[in-house]
C-alpha positions in Angstrom: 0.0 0.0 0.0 1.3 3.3 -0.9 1.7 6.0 1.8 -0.9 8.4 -0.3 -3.3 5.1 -0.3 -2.4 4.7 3.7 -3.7 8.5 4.0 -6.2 8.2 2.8 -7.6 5.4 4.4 -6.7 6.9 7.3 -8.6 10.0 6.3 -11.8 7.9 5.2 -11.6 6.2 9.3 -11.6 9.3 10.7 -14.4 10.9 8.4 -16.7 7.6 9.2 -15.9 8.5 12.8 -17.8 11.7 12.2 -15.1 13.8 12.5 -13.0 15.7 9.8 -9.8 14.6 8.8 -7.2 16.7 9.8 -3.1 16.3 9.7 -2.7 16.4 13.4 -5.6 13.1 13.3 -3.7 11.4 10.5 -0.4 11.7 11.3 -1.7 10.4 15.0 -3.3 7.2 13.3 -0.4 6.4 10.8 3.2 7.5 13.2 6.0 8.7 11.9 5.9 6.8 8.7 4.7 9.1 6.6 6.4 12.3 5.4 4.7 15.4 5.6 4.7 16.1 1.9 2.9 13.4 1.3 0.3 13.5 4.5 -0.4 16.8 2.9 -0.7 15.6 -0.6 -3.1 12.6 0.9 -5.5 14.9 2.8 -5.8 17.6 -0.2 -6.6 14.3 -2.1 -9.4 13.4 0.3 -10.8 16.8 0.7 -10.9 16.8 -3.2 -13.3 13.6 -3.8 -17.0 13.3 -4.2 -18.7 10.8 -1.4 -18.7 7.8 -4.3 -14.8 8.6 -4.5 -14.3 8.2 -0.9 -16.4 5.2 -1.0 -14.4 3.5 -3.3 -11.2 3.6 -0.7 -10.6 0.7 0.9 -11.0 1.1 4.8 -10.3 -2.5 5.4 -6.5 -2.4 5.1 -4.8 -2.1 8.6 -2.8 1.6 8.9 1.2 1.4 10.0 0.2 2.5 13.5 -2.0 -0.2 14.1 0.1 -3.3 12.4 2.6 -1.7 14.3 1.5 -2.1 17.8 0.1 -5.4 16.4 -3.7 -4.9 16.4 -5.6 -7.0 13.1 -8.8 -7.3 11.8 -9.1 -10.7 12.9 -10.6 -11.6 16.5 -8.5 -13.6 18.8 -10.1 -16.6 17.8 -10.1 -16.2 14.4 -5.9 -15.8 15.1 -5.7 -18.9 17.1 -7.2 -20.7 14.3 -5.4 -19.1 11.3 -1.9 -20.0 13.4 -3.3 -23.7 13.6 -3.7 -23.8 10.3 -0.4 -22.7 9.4 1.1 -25.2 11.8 -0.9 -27.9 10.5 0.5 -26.6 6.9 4.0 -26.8 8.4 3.8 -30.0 9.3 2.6 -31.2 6.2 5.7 -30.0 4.7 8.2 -31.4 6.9 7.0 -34.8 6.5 6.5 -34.0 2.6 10.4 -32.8 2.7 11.1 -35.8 5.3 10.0 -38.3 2.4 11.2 -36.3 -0.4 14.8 -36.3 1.7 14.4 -40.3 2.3 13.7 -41.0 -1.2 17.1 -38.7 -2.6 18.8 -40.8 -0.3 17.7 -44.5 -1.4 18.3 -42.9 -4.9 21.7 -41.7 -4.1 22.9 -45.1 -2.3 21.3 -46.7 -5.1 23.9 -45.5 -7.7 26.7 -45.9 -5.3 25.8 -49.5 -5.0 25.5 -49.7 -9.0 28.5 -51.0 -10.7 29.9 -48.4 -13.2 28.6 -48.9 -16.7 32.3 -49.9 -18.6 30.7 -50.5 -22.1 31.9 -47.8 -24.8 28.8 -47.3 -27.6 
């Protein structure tokens, strides 16, 4: 996400707050990641576009502040089960690798058992 797209999803959170989008408000939801230039640039932006404009900005995405401090979208349950999912994935891979690793190694003491080929063609 770009830091114009960042503020102005920041700018369209405050405004569905009921409250109008100012610097000071912006900068306080996205840190110090932004420069000025372009918090400026982003609010101008935002003050520029008709309602359907606004509507069309995605206030879904999380802002730097907040993936910072670690906050998500996603309920604590909804974590716990995404992270056993992804260990469930891992361990599908080790024992994918695990097999994959035993079967290059009957392969390789395979051809060190073979005799060497001698015949010329």
């Amino acid at each position: 996400m770009s830091p114009i797209e960042q503020v102005l999803t920041a700018a369209k959170k405050i405004n569905e707050q009921g409250r109008e989008p100012t610097l000071a408000l912006i900068k306080t939801k996205l840190g110090n990641s932004i420069p000025m230039r372009e918090l400026i640039q982003g609010l101008q932006q935002f003050k520029s576009m008709s309602a359907e404009e606004r509507q069309a900005i995605p206030s879904s995405l999380a802002t730097a502040k907040e993936t910072q401090y670690g906050q998500s979208s996603l309920s604590q349950s909804e974590q716990a089960d995404r992270i056993l999912q992804l260990e469930n994935a891992l361990n599908e891979l080790r024992n994918e690798f695990n097999g994959l690793k035993s079967q290059f190694d009957n392969l390789q003491q395979n051809l060190m058992n073979k005799e060497p080929d001698t015949k010329c063609m």
